[in-house]
N, C-alpha and C positions, 0 to 999 in steps of 0.2 A: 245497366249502362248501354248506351251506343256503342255501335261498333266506331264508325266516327268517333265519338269519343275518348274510346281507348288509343285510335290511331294517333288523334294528337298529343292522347297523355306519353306515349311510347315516343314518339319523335320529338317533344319537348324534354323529355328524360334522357333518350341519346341523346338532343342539342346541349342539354345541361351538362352531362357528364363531358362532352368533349369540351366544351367550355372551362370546366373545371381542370382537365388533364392540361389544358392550353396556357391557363393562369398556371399551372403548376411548372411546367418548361419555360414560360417566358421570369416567372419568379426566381427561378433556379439560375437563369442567364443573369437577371440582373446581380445577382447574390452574391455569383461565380468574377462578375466585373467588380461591383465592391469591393469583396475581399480581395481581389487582383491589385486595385487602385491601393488599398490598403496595406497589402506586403511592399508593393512600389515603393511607399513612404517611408516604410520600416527599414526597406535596402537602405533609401537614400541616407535617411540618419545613421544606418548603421558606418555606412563609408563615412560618410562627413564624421561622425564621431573618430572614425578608427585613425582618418589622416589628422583631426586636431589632437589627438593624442600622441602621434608620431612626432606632431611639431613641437606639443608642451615636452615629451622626452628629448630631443633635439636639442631646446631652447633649454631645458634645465644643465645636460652633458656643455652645452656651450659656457651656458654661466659658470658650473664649475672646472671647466678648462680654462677657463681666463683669468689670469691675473686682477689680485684684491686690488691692487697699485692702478687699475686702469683711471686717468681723469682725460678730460676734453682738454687740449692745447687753443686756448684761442690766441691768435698774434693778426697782426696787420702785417698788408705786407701792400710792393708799389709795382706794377706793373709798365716794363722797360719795351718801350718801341725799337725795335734794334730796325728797322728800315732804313735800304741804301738809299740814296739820294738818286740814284738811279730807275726806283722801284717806279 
């Protein structure tokens, strides 16, 4: 072989290898945001679950603290202008 030749097999081997350490840091960052985005999610639903759970116990302690007897009153009713003549 060339001496030349070995100089570019040598520096295309280091270009390679840095290449490869480069994809392996930049692989790991995006990896490292994934998984990041991905625990995000996890918090979120775990709060949104933890507070709709607060409110289904809430809502159940309320229904059984309320009276079986509970019904809606509907009535009509007339609305009196009490204005002085003055007004």
């Amino acid at each position: 072989m060339l001496p030349l030749e070995l100089i570019i097999r040598a520096v295309s081997i280091v270009f390679g290898l840095g290449m490869f350490v480069l994809a392996i840091i930049l692989g790991g960052f995006v990896f490292i945001a994934f998984a990041g985005l991905i625990l995000l999610v996890v918090i979120v639903f775990y709060i949104r679950s933890f507070f709709y759970k607060k409110k289904s116990v809430f809502n159940s302690e309320k229904k059984n603290k309320s009276n079986s007897n509970d019904t809606i009153i509907d009535a009509e009713y007339t609305v009196i202008d009490n204005k002085d003549s003055d007004d």
